[in-house]
NUTORMI-9242 format. One record per residue (C-alpha): residue in three letters; residue number from 1; x, y, z. Coordinates in steps of 0.02 Angstrom, whole numbers. Layout:
SITE type seq     px     py     pz
SITE  ALA NUM      X      Y      Z
...
***
This chain:
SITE type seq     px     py     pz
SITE  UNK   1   1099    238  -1942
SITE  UNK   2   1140    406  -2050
SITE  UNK   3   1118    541  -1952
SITE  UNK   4   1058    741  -1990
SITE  UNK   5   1197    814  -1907
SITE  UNK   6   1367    751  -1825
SITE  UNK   7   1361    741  -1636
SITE  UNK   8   1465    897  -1627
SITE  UNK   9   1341    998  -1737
SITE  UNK  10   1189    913  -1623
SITE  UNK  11   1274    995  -1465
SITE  UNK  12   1282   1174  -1544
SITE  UNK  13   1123   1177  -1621
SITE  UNK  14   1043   1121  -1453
SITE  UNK  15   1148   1253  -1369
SITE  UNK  16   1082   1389  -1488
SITE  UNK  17    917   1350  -1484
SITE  UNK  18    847   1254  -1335
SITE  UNK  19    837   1363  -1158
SITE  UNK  20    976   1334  -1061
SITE  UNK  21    895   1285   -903
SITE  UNK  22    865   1118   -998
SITE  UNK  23    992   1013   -942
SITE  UNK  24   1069    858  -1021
SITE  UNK  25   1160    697   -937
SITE  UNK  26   1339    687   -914
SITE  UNK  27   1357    850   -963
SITE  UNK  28   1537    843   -997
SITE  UNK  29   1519    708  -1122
SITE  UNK  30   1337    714  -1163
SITE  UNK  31   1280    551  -1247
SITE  UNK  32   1167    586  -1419
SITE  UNK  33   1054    420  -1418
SITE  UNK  34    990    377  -1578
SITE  UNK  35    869    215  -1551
SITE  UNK  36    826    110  -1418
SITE  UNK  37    753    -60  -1377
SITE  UNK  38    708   -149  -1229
SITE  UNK  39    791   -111  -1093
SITE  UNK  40    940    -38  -1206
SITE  UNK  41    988    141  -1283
SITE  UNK  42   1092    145  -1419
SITE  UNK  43   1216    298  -1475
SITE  UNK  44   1265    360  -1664
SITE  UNK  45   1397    253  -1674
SITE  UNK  46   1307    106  -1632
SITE  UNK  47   1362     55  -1426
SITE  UNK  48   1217    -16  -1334
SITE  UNK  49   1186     63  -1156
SITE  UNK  50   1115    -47  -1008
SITE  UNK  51    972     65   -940
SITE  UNK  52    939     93   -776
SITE  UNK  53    867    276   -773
SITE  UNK  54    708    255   -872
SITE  UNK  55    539    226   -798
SITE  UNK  56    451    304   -944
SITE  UNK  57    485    170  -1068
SITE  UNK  58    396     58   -941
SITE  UNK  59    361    -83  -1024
SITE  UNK  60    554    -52  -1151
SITE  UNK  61    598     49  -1269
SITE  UNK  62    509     24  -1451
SITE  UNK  63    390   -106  -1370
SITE  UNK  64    313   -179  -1538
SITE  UNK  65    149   -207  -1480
SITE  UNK  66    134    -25  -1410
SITE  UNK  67    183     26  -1580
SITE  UNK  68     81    -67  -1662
SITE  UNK  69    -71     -3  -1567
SITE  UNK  70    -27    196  -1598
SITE  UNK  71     19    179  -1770
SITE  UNK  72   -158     89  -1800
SITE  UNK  73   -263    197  -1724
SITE  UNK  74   -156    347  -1813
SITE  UNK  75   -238    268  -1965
SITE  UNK  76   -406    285  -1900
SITE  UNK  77   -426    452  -1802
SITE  UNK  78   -362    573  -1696
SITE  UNK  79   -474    699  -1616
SITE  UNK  80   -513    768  -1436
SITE  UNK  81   -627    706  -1315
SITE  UNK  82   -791    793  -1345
SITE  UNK  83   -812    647  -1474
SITE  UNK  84   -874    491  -1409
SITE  UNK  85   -752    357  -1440
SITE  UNK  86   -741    184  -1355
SITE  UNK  87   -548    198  -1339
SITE  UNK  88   -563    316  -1199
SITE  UNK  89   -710    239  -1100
SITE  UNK  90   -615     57  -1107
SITE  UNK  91   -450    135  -1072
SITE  UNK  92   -552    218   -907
SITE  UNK  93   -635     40   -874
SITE  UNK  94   -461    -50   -892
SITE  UNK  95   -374     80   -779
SITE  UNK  96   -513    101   -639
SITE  UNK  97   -523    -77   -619
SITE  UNK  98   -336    -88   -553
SITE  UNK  99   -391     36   -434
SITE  UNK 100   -500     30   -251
SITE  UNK 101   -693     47   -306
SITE  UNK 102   -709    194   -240
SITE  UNK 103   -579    290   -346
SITE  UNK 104   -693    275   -527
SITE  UNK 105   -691    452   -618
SITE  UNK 106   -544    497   -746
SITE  UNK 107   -467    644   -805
SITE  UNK 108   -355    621   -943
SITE  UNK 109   -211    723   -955
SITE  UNK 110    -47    749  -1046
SITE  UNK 111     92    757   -915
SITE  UNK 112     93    711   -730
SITE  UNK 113    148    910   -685
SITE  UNK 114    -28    932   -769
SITE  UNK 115   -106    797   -681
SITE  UNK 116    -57    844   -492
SITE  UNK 117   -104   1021   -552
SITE  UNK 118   -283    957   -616
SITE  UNK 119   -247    852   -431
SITE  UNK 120   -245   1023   -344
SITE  UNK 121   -370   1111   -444
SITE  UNK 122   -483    970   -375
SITE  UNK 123   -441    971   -188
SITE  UNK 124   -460   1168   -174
SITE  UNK 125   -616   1171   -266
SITE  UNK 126   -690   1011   -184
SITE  UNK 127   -646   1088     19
SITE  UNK 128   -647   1265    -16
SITE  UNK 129   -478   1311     42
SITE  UNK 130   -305   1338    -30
SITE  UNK 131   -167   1250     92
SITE  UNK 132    -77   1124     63
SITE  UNK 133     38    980    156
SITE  UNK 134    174    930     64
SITE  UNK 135    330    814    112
SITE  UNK 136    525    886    132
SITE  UNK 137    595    851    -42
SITE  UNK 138    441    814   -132
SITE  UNK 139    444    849   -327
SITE  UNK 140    271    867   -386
SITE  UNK 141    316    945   -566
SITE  UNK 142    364   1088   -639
SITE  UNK 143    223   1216   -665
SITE  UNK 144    184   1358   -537
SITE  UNK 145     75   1285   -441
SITE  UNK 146    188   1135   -418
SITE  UNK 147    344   1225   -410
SITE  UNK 148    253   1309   -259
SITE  UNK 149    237   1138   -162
SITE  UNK 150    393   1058   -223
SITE  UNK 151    553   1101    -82
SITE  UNK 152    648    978   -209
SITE  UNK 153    625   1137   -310
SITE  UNK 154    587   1295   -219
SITE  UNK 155    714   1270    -84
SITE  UNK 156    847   1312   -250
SITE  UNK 157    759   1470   -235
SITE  UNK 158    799   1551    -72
SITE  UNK 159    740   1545    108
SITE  UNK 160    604   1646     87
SITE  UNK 161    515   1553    -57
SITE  UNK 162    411   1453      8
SITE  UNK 163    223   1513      4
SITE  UNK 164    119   1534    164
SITE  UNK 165    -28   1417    105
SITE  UNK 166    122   1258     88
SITE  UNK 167    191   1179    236
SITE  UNK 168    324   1071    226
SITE  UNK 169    301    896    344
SITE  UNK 170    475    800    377
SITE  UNK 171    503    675    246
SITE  UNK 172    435    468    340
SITE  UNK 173    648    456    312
SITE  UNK 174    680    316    430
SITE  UNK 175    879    303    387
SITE  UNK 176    897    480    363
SITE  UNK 177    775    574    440
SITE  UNK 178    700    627    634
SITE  UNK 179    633    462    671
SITE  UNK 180    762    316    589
SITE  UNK 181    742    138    609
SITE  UNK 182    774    104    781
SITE  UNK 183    629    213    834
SITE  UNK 184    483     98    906
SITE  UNK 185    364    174    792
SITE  UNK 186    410    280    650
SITE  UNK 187    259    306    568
SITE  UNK 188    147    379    698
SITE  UNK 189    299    482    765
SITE  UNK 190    300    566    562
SITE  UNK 191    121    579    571
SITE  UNK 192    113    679    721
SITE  UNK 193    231    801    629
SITE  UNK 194     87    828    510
SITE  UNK 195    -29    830    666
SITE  UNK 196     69   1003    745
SITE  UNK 197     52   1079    561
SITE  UNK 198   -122   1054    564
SITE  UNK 199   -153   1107    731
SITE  UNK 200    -27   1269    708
SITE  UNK 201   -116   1306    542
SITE  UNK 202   -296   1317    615
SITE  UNK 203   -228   1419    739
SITE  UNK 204   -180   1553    614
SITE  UNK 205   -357   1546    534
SITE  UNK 206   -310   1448    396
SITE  UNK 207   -370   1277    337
SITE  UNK 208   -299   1120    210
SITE  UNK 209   -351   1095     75
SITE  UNK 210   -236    930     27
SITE  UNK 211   -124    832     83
SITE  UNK 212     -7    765    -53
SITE  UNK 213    123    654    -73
SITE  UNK 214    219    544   -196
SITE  UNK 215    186    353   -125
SITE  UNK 216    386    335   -138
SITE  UNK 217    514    476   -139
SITE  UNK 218    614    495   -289
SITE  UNK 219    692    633   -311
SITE  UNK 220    717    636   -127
SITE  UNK 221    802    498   -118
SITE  UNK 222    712    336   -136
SITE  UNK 223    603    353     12
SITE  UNK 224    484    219     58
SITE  UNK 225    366    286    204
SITE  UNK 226    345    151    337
SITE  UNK 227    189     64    344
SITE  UNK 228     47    133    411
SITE  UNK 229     95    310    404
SITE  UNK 230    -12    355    252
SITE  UNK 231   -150    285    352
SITE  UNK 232   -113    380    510
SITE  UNK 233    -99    562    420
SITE  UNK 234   -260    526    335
SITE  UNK 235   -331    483    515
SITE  UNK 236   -250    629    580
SITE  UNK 237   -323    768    442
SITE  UNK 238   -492    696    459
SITE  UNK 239   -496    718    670
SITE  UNK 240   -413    887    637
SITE  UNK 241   -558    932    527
SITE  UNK 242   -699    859    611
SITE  UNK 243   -634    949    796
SITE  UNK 244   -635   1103    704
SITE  UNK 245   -798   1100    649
SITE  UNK 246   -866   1032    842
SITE  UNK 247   -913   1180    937
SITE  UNK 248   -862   1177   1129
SITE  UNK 249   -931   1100   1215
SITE  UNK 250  -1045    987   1132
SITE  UNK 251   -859    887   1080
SITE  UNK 252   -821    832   1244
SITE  UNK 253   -981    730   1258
SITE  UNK 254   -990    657   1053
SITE  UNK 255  -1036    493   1073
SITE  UNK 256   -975    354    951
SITE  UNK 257  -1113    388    827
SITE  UNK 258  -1092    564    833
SITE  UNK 259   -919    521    771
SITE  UNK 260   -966    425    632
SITE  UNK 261  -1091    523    568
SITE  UNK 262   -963    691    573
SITE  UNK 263   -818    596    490
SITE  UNK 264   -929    562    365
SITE  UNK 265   -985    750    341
SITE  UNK 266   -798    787    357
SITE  UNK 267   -767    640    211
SITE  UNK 268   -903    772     99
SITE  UNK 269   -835    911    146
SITE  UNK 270   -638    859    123
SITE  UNK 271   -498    771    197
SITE  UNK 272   -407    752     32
SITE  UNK 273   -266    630     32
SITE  UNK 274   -173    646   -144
SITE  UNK 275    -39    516   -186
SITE  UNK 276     61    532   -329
SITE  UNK 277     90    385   -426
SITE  UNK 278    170    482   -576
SITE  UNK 279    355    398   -554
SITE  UNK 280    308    228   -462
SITE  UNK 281    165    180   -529
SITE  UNK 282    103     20   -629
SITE  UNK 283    156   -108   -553
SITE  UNK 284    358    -52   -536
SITE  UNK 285    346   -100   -343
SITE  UNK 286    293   -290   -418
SITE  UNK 287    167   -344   -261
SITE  UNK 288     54   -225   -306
SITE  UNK 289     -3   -118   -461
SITE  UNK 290     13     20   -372
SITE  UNK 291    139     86   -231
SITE  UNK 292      8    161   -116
SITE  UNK 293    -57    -11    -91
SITE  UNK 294     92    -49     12
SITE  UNK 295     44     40    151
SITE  UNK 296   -101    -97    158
SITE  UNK 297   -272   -137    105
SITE  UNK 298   -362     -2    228
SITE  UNK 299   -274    136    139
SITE  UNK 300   -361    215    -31
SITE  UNK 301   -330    417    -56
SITE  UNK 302   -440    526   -118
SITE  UNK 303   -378    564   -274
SITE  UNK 304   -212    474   -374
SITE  UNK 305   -113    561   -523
SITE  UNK 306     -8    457   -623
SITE  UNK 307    106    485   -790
SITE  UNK 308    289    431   -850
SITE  UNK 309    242    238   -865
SITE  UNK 310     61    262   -925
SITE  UNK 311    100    288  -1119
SITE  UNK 312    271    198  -1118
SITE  UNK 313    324    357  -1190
SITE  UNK 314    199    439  -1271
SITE  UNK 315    142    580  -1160
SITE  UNK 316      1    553  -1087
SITE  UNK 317    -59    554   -894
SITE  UNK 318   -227    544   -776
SITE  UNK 319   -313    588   -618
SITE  UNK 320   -432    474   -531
SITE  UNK 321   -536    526   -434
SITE  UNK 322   -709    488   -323
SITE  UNK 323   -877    517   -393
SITE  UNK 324   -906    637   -254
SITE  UNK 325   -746    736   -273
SITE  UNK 326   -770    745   -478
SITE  UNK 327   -944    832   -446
SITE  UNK 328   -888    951   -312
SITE  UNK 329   -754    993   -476
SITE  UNK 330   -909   1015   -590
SITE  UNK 331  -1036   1103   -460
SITE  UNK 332   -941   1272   -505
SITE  UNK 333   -998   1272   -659
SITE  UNK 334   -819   1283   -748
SITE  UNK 335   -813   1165   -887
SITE  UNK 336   -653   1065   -899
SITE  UNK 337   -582   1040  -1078
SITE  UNK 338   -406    980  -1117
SITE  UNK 339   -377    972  -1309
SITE  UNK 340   -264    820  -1302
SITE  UNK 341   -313    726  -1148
SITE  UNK 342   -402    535  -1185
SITE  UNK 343   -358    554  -1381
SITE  UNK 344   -388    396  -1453
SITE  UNK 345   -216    376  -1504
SITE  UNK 346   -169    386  -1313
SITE  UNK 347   -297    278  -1258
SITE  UNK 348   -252    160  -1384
SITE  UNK 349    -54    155  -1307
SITE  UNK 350   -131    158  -1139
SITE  UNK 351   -236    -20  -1182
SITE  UNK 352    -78    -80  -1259
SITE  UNK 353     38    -48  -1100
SITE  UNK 354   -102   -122   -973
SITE  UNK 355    -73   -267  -1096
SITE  UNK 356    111   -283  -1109
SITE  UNK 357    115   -290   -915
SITE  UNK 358    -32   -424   -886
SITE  UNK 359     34   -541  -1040
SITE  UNK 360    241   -511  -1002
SITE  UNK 361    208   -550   -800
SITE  UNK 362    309   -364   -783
SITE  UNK 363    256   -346   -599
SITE  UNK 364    310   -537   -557
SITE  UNK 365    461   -498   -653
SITE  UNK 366    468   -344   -559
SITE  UNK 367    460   -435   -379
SITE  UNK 368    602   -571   -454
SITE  UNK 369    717   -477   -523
SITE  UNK 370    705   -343   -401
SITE  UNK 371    714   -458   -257
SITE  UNK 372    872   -527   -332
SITE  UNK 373    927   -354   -377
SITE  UNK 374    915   -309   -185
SITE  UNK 375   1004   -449   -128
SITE  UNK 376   1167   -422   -231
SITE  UNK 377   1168   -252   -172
SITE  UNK 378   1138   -288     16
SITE  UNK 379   1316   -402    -24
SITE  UNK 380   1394   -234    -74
SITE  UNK 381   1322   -150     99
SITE  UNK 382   1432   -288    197
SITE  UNK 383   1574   -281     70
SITE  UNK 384   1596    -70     34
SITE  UNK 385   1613     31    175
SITE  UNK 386   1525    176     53
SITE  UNK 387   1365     87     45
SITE  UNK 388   1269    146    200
SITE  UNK 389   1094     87    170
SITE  UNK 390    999     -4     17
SITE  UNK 391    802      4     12
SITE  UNK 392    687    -22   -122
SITE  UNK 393    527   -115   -173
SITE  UNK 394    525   -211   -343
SITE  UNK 395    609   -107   -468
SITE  UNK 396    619     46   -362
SITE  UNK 397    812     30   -276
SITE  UNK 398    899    165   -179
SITE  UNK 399   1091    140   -134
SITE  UNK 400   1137    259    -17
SITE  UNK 401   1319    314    -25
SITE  UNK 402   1399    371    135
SITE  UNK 403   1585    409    189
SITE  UNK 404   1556    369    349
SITE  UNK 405   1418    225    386
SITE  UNK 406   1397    270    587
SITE  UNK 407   1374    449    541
SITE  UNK 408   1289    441    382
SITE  UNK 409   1389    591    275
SITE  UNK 410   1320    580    127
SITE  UNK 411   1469    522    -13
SITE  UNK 412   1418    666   -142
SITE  UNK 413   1572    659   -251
SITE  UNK 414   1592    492   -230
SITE  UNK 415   1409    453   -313
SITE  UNK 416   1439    568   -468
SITE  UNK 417   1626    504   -500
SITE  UNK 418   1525    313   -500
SITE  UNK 419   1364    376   -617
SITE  UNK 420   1519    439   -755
SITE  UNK 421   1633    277   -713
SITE  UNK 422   1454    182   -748
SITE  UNK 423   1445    266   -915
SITE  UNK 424   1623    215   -962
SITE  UNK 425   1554     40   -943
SITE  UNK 426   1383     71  -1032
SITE  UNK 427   1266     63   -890
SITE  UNK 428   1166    225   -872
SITE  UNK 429   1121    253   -686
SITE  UNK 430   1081    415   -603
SITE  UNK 431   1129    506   -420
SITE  UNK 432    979    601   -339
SITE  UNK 433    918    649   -177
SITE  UNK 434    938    803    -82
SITE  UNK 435   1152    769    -55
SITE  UNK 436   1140    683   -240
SITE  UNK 437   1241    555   -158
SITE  UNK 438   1090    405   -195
SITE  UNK 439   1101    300   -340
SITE  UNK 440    950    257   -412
SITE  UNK 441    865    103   -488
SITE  UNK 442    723    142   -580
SITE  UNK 443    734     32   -769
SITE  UNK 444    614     -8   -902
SITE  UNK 445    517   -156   -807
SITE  UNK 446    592   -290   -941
SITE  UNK 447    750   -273   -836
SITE  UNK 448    817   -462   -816
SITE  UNK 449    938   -539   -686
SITE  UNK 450   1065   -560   -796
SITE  UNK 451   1075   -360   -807
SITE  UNK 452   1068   -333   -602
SITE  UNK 453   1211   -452   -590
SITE  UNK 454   1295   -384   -739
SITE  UNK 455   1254   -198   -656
SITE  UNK 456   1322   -243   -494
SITE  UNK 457   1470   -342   -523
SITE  UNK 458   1529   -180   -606
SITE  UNK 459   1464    -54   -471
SITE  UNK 460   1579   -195   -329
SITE  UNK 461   1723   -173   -462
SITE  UNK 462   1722     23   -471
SITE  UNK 463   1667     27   -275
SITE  UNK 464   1845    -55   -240
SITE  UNK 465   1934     31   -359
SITE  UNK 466   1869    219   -284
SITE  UNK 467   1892    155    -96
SITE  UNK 468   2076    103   -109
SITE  UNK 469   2103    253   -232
SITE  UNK 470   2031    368    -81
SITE  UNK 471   2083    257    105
SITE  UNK 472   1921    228    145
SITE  UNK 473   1919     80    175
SITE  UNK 474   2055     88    295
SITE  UNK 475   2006    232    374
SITE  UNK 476   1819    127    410
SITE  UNK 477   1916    -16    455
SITE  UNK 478   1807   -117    341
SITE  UNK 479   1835   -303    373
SITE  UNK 480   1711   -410    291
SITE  UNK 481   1748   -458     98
SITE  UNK 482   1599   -536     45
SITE  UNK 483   1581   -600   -129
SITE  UNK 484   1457   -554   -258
SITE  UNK 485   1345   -693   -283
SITE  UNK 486   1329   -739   -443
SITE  UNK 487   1170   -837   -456
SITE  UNK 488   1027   -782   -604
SITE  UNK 489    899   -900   -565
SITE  UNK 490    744   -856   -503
SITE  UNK 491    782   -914   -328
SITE  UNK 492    792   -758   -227
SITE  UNK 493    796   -770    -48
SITE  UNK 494    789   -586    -34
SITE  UNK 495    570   -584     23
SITE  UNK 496    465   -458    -52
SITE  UNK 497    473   -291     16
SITE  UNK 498    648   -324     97
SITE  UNK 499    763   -196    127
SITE  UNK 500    630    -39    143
SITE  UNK 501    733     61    266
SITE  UNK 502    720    252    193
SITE  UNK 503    852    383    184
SITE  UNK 504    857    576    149
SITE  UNK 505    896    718    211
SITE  UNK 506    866    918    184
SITE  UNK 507    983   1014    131
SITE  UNK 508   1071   1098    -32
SITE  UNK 509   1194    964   -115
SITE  UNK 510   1367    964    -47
SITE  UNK 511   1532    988   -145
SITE  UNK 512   1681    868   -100
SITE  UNK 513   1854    886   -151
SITE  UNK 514   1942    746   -123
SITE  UNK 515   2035    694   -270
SITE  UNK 516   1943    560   -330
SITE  UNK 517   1931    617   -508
SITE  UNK 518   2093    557   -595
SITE  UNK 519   2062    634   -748
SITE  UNK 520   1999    797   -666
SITE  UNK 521   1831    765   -720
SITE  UNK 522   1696    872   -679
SITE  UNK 523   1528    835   -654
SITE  UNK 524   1363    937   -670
SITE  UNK 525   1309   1036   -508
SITE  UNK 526   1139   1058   -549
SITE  UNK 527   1010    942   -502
SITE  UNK 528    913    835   -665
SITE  UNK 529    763    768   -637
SITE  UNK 530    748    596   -695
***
């Protein structure tokens, strides 16, 4: 493929022109990627790159049939939405019907920052007040308001960033976090966390607005709450709500009915649960379309925002919403407008990716090669003394790096010198969470077995190589050796949902010098999102 400008010339042009704050991968050696296909990336001189980073390209890179639908539409029209065009009520029938019933209004959007700020926008004006609940090491996006309720973001800032309408719930971190995997009951322990901020926050005269979270962790780590707490912190806000408005000491003697019928006046006047779908969503966790719906059947928030996977690419992104939140949005009389949002051209891509995933089985592929996926990696937890904990759901894998498994220090170094040893090898993986020190599994959802095996055979090889260059394996006195099956047949024994223990903790990223880096290479100390 000719290209404009050498790599070389690429590099200083970007340098000159675009804001420095934008970082790039592997910033040492930055890769320049000139096509892609599948779940492959391809450079300017023509090597082809395993990826295992991108959950935009959902369904792969250059999918022909989403191409096919935008460039035919193109043909057609473009306009906004103050047309009427059957693209975008379809695309709104097609999308609510993966949904609960209740969750049936749209707002189409162009990025999910805009969609959990449109998210917000809704929950303040629907209950009247500004606070918000939001998780340690949540990343919501990157505009003010999101900033605002983002630690993964404003803790960068300083100790005194944080705003005094957000307050910051521990992270449901069962391998990391307060309550860990051998407590008896994880998720109501983390939901009476958000209980005492409730409580504390009436008692300073203020009120919630929202409680939002991302249905998995990403940035912090690959965090998969345990079951039932979603449910439990939804119970908890509306209780909270409805004993506030109970005047003493009429509370004491509410009967059942009296209950019901003030939950439901609570339900109309708020309790807004927002989960953000905007990095797990469609279908990546492979049982279910969405990841919310792991926490069970009896759990359905009040509003979802969703983006990356939705156009494949293209950028495009939604809030749904219920009927009675989306006219508590339009009571005050502010119209809502967004040039781009539901174009027909996005609509279009957004029919053809709901396609792509029914007609290519991408969620079963996503429970069978993910299953598989997990297994090989739980191998490497008996084999590699630096592999303290893998978790994940479907496509959605955590390993968490340690240098000490009965302690839990998080292997920093250790994950960044694998992520550029990866590269050497063509596989493009990324380190995140709070210590940087998870690797994370999050590919295009065409990802096969032969790639997880391929992907993991070479993580065991540079594993070994990086533990006898650094004693730690002696020093753990590791003694199991197991093998890395090699199997790529769709007979996983891993079940579905295996391996969900969660680990993250707060805390800046920490720098290790240990010598592990035998060509002095450095590595980027500033966290990417990805």
């Amino acid at each position: 493929m000719e290209e404009l400008y050498s790599k070389a010339e690429t590099l200083a042009l970007r340098r000159k022109h675009i804001g420095p704050s934008c970082k790039v991968f592997y910033a040492k050696d930055p890769l320049k990627i000139v096509r892609a296909q599948g779940q492959y990336m391809f450079d300017e001189k023509g090597e082809k790159y395993l990826d295992c980073i991108n959950n935009v390209a959902h369904v792969g890179h250059s999918h022909p049939y989403v191409i096919k639908a935008a460039t035919k539409q193109m043909e057609l029209l473009n306009t906004n939405s103050r047309f009427l065009h059957d693209n975008l009520v379809q695309y709104a029938q097609r999308l609510t019907a993966t949904l609960p019933e209740k969750l049936s209004v749209c707002y189409f959007v162009n990025s999910g920052s805009e969609a959990n700020d449109l998210a917000l926008r809704l929950a303040r004006q629907y209950r009247g007040h500004q606070d918000v609940i939001t998780l340690e090491n949540a990343y919501h996006g990157h505009v003010t308001s999101l900033i605002d309720i983002s630690p993964y973001k404003f803790n960068q800032l300083g100790k005194d960033s944080k705003k005094e309408y957000v307050h910051v719930a521990p992270s449901p971190d069962i391998y990391r976090g307060k309550y860990r995997e051998d407590h008896p009951d994880p998720a109501s322990a983390y939901a009476e966390e958000v209980k005492k901020i409730i409580e504390e926050t009436q008692k300073n005269g203020r009120k919630i607005a929202a409680f939002i979270a991302e249905s998995m962790q990403s940035c912090g780590g690959q965090v998969i709450p345990p079951m039932g707490y979603f449910q439990k912190v939804a119970e908890i806000s509306v209780m909270q709500t409805a004993l506030s408005l109970i005047a003493y000491p009429y509370s004491a003697a509410l009967d059942f009915q009296g209950i019901v019928i003030l939950f439901r006046y609570v339900r109309a006047a708020g309790g807004v649960f927002i989960a953000d779908e905007v990095q797990v969503g469609f279908g990546r966790v492979g049982k279910h379309f969405w990841a919310f719906q792991l926490q069970g059947e009896d759990f359905v928030p009040d509003i979802v925002t969703m983006g990356k996977p939705i156009g494949n690419g293209h950028p495009m992104s939604c809030v749904v919403t219920t009927r009675e939140i989306a006219e508590g949005f339009g009571a005050s009389g502010l119209e809502y407008f967004n040039t781009f949002g539901g174009n027909p051209v996005s609509c279009a891509i957004g029919l053809a990716v709901l396609d792509v995933i029914e007609k290519e089985d991408l969620q079963g592929n996503a429970t069978r090669v993910g299953n598989y996926l997990l297994e090989l990696l739980a191998e490497q937890k008996e084999k590699h003394p630096l592999v303290g904990d893998i978790r994940g759901v479907g496509l959605f894998v955590g390993v968490d790096l340690v240098k000490d498994k009965e302690k839990r220090t998080p292997a920093t170094a250790e994950a960044l010198h694998l992520i550029y040893k990866l590269k050497e090898h063509q596989i493009l993986l990324s380190a995140d969470g709070p210590y940087r020190n998870i690797l994370k599994f999050k590919p295009p959802m065409c990802f096969t077995m032969e790639d997880a095996k391929h992907t993991v055979e070479t993580l065991d090889a540079l594993l070994t190589e990086l533990e006898e260059a650094t004693g730690i394996k002696t020093e753990n006195n590791a003694s199991t050796n197991v093998q890395c099956k090699r199997k790529t047949t769709e007979e996983s024994s891993q079940p579905e949902g295996a391996s969900e223990s969660i680990g993250h903790m707060n805390g800046a990223a920490c720098r290790q010098e240990n010598g592990i880096y035998s060509k002095k290479r450095s590595v980027p100390s500033k966290r990417i999102r990805t």
